[in-house]
ROSEZA-228907 format. One record per atom (N, C-alpha, C, O): residue number from 1; residue in one letter; atom name; x, y, z. Coordinates in pm, 1 decimal. Each point is the difference from the previous one (the first is absolute). Last residue first. Layout:
<recs>
REC  resi  resn  name        xx        yy        zz
REC   NUM     A    CA         X         Y         Z
...
</recs>
This chain:
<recs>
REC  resi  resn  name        xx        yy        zz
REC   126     X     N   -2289.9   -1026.8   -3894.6
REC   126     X    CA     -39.4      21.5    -167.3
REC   126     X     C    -152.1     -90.4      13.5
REC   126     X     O     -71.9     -15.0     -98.7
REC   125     X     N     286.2     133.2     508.1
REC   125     X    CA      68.2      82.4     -85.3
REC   125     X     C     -63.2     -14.9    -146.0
REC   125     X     O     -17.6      95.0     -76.3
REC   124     X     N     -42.4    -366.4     491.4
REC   124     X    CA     -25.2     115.4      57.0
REC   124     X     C      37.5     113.5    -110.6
REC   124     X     O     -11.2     116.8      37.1
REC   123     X     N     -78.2    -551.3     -86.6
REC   123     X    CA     -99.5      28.9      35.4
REC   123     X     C      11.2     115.0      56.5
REC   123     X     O     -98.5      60.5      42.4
REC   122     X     N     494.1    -225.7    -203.3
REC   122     X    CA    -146.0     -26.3    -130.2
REC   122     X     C    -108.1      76.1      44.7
REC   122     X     O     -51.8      83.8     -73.9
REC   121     X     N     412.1    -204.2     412.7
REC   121     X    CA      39.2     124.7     -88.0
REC   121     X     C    -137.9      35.6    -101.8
REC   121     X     O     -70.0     101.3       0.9
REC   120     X     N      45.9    -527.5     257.2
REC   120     X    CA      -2.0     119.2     105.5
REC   120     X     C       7.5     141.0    -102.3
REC   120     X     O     -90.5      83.3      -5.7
REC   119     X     N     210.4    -487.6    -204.7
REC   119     X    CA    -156.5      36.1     -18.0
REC   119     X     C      -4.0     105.0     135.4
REC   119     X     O     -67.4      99.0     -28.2
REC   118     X     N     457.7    -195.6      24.0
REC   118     X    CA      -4.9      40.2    -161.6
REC   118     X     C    -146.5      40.0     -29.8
REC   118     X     O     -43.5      96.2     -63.3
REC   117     X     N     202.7    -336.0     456.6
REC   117     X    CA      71.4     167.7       9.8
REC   117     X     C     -61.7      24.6    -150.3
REC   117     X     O     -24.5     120.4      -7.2
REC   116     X     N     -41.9    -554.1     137.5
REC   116     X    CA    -105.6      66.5      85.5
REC   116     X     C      55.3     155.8     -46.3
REC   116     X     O     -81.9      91.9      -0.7
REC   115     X     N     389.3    -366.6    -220.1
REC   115     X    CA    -140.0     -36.0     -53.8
REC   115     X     C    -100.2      90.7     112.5
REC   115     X     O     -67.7      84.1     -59.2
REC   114     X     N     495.4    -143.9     236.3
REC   114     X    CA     -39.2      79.2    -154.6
REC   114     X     C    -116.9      35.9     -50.1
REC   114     X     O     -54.9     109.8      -9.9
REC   113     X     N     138.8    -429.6     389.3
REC   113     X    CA     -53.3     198.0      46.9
REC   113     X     C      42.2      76.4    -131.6
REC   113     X     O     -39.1     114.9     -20.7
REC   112     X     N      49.1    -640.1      93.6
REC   112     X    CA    -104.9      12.7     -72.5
REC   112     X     C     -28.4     219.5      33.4
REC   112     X     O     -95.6      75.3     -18.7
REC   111     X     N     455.9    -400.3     223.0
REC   111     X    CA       6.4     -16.0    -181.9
REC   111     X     C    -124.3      65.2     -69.9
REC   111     X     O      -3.1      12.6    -122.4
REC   110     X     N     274.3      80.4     560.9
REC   110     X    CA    -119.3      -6.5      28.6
REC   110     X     C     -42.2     -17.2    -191.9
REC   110     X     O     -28.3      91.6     -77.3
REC   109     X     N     470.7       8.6     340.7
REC   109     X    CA     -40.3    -156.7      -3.9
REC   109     X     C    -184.2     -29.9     -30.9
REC   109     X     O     -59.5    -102.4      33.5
REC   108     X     N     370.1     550.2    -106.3
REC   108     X    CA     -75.4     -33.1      97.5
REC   108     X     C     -38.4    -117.3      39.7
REC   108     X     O     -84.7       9.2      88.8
REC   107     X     N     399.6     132.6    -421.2
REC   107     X    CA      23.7      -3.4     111.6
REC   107     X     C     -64.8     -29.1     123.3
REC   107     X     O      48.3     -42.8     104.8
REC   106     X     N    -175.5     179.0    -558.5
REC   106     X    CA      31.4    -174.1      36.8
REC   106     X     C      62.6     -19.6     111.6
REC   106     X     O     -10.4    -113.9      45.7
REC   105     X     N     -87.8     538.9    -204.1
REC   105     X    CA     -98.2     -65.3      44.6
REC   105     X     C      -6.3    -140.3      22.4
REC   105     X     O     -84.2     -70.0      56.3
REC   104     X     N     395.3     436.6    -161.8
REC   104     X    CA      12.4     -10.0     144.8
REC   104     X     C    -128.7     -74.3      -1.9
REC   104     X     O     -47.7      -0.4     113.6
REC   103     X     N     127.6     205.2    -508.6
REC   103     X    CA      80.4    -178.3       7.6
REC   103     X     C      16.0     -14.8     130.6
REC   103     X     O      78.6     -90.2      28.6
REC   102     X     N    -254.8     493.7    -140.2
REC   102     X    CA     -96.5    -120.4     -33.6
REC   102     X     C      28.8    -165.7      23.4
REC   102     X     O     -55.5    -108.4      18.0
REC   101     X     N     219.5     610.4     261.9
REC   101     X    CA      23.3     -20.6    -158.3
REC   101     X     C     -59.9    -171.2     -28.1
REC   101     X     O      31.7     -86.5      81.6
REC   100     X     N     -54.1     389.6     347.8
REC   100     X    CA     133.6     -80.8     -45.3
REC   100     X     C      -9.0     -73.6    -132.6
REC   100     X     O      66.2    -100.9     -24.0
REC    99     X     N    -392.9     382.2     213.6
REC    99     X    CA     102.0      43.0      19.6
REC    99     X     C     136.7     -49.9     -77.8
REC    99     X     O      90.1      50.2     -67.2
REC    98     X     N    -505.9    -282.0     116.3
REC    98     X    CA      15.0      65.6     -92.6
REC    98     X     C     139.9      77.3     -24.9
REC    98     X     O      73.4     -13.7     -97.8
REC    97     X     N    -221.1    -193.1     506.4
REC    97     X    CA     107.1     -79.8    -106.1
REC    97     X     C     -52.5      71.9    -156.7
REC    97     X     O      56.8     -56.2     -93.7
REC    96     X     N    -288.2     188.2     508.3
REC    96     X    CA      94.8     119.6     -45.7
REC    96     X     C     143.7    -110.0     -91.3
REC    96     X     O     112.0      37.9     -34.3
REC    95     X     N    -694.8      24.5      36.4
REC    95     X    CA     104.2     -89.1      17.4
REC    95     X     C     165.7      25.3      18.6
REC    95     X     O      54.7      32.2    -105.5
REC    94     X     N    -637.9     131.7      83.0
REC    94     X    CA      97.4       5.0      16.7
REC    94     X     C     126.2     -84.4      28.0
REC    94     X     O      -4.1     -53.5     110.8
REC    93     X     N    -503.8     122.1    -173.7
REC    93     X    CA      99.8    -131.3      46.0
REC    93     X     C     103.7      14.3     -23.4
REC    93     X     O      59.6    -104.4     -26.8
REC    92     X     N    -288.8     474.2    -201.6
REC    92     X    CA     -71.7    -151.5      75.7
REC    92     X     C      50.4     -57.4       2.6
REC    92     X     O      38.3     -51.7    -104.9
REC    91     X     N     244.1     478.4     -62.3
REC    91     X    CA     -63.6    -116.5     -73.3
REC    91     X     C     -63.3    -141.8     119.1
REC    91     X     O      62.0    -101.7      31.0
REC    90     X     N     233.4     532.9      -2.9
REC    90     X    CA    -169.8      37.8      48.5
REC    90     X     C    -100.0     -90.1    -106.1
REC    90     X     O    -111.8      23.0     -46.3
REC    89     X     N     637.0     -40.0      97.3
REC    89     X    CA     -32.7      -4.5     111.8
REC    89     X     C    -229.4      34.5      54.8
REC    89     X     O     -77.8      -7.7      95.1
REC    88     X     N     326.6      12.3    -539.7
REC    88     X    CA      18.4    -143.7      64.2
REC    88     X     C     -65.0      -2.4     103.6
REC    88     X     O     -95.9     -74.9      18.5
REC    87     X     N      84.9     403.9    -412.8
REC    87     X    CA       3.6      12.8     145.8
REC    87     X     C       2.1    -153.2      68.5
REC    87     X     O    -111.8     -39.9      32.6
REC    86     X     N     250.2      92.5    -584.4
REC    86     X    CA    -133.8      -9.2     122.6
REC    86     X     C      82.9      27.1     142.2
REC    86     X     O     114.4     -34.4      29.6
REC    85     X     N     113.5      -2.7    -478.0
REC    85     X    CA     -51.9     113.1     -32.5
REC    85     X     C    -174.1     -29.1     126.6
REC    85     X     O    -115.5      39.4     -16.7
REC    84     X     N     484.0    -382.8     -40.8
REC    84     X    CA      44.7     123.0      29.5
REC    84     X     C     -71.3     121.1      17.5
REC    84     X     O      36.7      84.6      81.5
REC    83     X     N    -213.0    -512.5    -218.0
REC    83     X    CA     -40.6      66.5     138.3
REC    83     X     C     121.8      82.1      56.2
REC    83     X     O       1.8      35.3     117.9
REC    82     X     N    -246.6    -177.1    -569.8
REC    82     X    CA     126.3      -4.6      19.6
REC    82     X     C     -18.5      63.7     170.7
REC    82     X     O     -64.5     100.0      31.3
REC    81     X     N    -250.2    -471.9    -367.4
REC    81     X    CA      25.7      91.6     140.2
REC    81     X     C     163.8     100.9     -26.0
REC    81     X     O      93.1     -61.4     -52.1
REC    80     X     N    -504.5    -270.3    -285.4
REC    80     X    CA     142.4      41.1      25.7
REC    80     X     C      11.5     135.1     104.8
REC    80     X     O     -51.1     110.6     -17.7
REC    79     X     N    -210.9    -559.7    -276.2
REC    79     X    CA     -19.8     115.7      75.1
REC    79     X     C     120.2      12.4      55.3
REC    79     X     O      83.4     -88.7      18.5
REC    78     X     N    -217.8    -225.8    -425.9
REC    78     X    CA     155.9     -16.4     119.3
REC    78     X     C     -65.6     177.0      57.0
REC    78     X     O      21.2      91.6     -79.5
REC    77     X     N    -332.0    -355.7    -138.6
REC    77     X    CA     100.1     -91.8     -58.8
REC    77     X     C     159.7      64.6      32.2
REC    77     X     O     110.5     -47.9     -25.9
REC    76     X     N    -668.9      96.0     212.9
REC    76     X    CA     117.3      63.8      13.3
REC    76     X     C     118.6     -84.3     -95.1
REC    76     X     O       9.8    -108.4      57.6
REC    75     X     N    -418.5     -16.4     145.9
REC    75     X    CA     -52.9      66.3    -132.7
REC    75     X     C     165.9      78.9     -35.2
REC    75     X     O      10.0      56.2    -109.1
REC    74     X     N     -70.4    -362.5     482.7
REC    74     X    CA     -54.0     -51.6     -90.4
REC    74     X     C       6.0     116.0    -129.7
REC    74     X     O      10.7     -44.3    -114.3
REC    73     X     N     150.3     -17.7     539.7
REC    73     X    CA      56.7      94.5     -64.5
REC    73     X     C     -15.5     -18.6    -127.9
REC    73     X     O      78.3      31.6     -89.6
REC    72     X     N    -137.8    -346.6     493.6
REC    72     X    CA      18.1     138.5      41.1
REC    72     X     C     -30.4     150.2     -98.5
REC    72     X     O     -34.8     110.7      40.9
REC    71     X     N    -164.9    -671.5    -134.3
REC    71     X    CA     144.0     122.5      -6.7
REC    71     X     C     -55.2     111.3      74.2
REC    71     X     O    -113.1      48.3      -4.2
REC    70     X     N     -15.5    -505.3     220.0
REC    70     X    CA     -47.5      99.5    -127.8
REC    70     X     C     125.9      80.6      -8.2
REC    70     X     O      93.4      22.2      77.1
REC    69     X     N     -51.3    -419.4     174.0
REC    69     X    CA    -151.5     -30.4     -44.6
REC    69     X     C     -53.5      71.6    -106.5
REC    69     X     O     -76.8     -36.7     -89.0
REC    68     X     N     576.8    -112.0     211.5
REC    68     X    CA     -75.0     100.4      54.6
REC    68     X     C    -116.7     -47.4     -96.8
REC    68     X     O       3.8     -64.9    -104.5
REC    67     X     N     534.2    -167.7     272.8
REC    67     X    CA     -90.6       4.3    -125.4
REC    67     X     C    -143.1     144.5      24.0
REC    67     X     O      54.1      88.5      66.3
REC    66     X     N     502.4     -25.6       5.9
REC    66     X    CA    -103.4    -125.9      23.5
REC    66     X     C    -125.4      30.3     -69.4
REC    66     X     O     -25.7      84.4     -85.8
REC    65     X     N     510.5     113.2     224.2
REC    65     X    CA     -44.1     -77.3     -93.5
REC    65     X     C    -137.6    -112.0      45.5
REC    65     X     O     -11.0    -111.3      51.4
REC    64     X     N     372.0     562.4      84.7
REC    64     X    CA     -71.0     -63.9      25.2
REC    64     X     C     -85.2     -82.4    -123.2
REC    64     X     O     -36.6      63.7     -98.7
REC    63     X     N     472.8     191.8     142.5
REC    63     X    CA     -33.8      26.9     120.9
REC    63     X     C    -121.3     -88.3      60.1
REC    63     X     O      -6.1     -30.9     119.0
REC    62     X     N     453.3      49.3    -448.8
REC    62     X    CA    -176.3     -23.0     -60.3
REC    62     X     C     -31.6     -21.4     210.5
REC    62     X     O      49.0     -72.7      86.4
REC    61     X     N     396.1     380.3    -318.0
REC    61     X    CA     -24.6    -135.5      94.2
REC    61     X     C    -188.6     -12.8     -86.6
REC    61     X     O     -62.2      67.4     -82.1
REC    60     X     N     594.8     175.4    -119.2
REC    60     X    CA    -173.9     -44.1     -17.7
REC    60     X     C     -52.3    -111.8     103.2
REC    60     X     O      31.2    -118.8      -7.9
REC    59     X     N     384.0     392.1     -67.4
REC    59     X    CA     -40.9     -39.1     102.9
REC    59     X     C    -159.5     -28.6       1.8
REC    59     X     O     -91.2      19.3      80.4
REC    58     X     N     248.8     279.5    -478.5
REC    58     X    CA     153.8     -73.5     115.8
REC    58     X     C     -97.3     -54.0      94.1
REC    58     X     O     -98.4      74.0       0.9
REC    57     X     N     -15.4      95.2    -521.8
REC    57     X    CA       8.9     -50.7      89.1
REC    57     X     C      79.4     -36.8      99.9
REC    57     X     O      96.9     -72.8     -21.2
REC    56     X     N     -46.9     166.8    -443.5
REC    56     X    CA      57.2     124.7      57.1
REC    56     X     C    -126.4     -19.5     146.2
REC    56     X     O     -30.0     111.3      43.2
REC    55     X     N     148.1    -472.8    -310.9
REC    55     X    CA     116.6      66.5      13.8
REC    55     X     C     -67.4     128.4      70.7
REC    55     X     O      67.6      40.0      94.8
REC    54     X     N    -386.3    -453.1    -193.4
REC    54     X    CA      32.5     127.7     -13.6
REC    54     X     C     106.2      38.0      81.5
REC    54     X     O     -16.1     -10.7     121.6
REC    53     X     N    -180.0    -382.6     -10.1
REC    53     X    CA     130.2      -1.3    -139.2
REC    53     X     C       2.5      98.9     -51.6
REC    53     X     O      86.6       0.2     -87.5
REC    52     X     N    -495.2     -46.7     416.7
REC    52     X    CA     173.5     -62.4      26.9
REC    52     X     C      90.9      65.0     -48.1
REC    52     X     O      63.1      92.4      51.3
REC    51     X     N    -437.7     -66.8    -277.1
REC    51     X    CA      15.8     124.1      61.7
REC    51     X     C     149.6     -68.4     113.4
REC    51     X     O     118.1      34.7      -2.9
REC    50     X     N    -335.2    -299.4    -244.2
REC    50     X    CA      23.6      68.0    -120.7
REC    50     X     C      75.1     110.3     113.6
REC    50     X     O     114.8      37.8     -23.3
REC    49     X     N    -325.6    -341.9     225.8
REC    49     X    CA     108.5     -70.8     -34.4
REC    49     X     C     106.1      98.1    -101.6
REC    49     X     O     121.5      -9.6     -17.0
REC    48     X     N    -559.1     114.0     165.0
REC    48     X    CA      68.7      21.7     115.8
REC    48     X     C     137.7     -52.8     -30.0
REC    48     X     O      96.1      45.8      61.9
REC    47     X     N    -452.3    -168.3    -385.7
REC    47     X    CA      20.5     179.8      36.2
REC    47     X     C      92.8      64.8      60.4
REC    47     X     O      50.9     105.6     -37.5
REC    46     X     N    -177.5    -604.0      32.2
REC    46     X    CA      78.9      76.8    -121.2
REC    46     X     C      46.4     122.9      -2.4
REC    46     X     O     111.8      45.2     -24.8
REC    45     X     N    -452.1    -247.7     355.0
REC    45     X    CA     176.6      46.6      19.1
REC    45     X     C     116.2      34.1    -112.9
REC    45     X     O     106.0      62.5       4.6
REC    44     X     N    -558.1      12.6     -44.4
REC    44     X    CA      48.5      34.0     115.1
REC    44     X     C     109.2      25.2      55.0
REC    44     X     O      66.3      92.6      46.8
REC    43     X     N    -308.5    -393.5    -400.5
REC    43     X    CA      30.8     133.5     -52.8
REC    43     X     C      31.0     108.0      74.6
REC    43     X     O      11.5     106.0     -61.4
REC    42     X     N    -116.4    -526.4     224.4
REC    42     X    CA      66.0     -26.8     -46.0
REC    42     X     C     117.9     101.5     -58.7
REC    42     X     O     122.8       4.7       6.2
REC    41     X     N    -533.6      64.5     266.7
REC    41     X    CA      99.0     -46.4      79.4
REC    41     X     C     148.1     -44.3     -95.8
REC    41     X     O     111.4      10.9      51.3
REC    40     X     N    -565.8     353.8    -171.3
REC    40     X    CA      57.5    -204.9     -18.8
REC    40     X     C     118.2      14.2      23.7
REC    40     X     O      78.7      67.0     -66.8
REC    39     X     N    -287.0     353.2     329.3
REC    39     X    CA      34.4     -32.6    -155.9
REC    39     X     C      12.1    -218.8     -23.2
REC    39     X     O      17.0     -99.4      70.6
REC    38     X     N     128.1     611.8     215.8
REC    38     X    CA    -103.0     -58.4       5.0
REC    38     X     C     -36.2     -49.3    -127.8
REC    38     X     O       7.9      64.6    -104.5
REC    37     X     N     412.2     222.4     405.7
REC    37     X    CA     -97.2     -34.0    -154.4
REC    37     X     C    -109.6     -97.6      10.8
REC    37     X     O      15.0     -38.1     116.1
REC    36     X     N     269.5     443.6     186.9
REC    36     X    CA     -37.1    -119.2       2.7
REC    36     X     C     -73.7     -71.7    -155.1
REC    36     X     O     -78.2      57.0     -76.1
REC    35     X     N     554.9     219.5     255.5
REC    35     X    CA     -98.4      25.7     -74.4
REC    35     X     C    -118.6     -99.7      30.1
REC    35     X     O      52.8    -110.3      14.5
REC    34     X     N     370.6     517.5      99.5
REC    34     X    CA     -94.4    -148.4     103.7
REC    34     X     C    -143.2      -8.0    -141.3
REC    34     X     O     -77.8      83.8     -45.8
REC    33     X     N     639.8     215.3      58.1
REC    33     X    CA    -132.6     -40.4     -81.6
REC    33     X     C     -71.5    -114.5     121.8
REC    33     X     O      61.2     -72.3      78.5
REC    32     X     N     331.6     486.2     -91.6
REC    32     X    CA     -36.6    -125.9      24.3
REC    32     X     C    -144.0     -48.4     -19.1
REC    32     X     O     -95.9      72.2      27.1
REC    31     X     N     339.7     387.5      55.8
REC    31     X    CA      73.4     -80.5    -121.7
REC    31     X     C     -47.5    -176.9      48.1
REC    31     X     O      84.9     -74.7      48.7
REC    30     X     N    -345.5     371.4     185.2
REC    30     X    CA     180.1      25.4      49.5
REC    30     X     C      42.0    -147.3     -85.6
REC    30     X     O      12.9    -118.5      30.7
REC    29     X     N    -441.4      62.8    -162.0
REC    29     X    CA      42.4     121.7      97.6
REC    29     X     C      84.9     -19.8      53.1
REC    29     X     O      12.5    -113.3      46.5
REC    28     X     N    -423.0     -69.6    -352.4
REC    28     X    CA     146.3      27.2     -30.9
REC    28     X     C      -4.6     107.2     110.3
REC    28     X     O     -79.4      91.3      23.0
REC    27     X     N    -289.9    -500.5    -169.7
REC    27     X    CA      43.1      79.0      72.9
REC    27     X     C     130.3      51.8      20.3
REC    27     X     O      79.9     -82.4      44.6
REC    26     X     N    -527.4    -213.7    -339.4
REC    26     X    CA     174.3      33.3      -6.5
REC    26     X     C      20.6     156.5     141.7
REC    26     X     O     -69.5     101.6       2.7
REC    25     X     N    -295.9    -525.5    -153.6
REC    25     X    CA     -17.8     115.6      28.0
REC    25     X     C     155.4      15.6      68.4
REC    25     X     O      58.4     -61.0      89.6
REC    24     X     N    -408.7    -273.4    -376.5
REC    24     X    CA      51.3      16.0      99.3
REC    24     X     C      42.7     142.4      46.8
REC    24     X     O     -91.2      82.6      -5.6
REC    23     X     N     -68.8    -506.9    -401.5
REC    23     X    CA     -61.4     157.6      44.4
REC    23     X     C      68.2       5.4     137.9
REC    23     X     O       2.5    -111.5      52.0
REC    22     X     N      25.0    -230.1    -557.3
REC    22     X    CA      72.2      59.5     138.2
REC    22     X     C     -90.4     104.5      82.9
REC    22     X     O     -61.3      76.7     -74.3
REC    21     X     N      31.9    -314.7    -401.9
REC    21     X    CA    -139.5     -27.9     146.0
REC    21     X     C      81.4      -3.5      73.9
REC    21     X     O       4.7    -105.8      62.7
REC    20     X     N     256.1     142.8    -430.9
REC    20     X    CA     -13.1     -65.4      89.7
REC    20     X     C     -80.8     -30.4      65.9
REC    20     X     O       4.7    -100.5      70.9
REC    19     X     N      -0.1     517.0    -353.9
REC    19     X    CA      16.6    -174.7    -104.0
REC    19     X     C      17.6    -100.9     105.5
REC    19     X     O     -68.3     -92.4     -44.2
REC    18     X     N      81.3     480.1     274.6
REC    18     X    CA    -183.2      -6.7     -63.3
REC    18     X     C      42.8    -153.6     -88.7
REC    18     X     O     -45.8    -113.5      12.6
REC    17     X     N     436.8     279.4     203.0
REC    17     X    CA     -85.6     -53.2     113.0
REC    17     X     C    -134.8     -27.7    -102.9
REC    17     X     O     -61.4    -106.1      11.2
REC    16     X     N     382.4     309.5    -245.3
REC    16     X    CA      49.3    -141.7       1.5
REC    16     X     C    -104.7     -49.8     125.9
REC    16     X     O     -34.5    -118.0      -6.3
REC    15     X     N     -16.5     564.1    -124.9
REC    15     X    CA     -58.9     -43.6    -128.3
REC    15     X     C      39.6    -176.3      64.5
REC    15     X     O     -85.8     -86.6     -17.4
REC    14     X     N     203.0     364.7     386.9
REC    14     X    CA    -159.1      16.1      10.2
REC    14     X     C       7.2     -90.1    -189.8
REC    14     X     O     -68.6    -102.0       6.3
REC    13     X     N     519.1     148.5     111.2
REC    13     X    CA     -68.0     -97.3      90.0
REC    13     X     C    -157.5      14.9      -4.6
REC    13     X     O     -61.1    -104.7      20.9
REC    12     X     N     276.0     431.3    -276.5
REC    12     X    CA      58.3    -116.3     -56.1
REC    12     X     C     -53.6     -68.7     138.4
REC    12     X     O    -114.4      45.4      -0.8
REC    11     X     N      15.6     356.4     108.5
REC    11     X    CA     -71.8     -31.6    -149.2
REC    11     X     C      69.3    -112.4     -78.6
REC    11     X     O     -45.6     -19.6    -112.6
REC    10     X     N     239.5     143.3     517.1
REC    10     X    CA    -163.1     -29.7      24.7
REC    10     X     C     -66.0     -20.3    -125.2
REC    10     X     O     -86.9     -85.2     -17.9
REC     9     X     N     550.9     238.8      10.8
REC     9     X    CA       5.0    -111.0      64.4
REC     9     X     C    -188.5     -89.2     -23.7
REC     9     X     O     -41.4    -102.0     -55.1
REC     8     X     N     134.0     518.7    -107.8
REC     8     X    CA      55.7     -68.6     -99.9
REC     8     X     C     -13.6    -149.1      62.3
REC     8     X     O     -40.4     -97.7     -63.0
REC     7     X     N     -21.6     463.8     412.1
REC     7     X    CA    -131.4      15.0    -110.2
REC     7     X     C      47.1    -112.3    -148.2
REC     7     X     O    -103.0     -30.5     -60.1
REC     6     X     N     457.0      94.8     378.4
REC     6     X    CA     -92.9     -43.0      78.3
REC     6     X     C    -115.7     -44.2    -123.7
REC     6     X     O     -18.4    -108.2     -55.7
REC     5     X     N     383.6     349.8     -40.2
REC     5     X    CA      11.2    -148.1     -15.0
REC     5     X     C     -94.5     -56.5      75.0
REC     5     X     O     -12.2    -121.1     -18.4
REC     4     X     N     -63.7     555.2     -19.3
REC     4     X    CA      33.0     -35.1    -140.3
REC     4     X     C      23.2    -154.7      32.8
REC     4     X     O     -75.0     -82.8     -51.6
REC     3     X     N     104.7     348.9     424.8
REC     3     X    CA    -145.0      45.4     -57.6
REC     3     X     C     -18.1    -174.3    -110.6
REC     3     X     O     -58.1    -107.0      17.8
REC     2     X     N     515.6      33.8     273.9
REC     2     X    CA     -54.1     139.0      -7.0
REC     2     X     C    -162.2     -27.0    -109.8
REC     2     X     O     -17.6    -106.9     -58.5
REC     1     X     N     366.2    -211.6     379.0
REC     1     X    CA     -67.2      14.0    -127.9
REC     1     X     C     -71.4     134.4      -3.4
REC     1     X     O     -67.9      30.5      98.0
</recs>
């Protein structure tokens, strides 16, 4: 996705996240998206269901699902990373499954290191 579909992307999920009481935080890199949302569980998965059945989606996994005490990303109705454009390697806590592109995160058997990776990013970038 280049500038344009990105910035079109975020401003259609940030107006549909605010009418939702969605807030979460979108991450794009090596053509691949990690998103977490936060939100009524119902209007969640609708969301996720919607995004499924998007055609120009391939290999949509849900990495982690559960419940939490506070939003991560409360004021945010979709914050947004592109970490092509970051030094990876001089990002705290370094990780080198970055390397390997986002969908290398379910691989890890560890359901809840999205979610720790996203607020890791938050606190170190926006």
């Amino acid at each position: 996705m280049d500038a344009n579909d990105l910035t079109a992307l975020l401003t259609q999920s940030r107006e549909k996240n605010a009418r939702l009481k969605i807030t979460g935080l979108l991450i794009y890199g090596k053509r691949e998206f990690l998103q977490l949302l936060e939100g009524n569980k119902e209007d969640i998965f609708d969301l996720y269901n919607t995004i499924v059945k998007d055609k120009r989606h391939q290999q949509v996994n849900l990495l982690w699902d559960g419940a939490i005490d506070d939003r991560s990303f409360k004021d945010w109705s979709m914050a947004f990373l592109n970490i092509d454009d970051i030094n990876l390697e001089k990002l705290k806590g370094y990780s080198s499954f970055l390397q390997q592109g986002l969908a290398s995160l379910h691989l890890t058997g560890n359901k809840s290191i999205g979610r720790r990776l996203l607020i890791d990013l938050r606190d170190e970038f926006l």
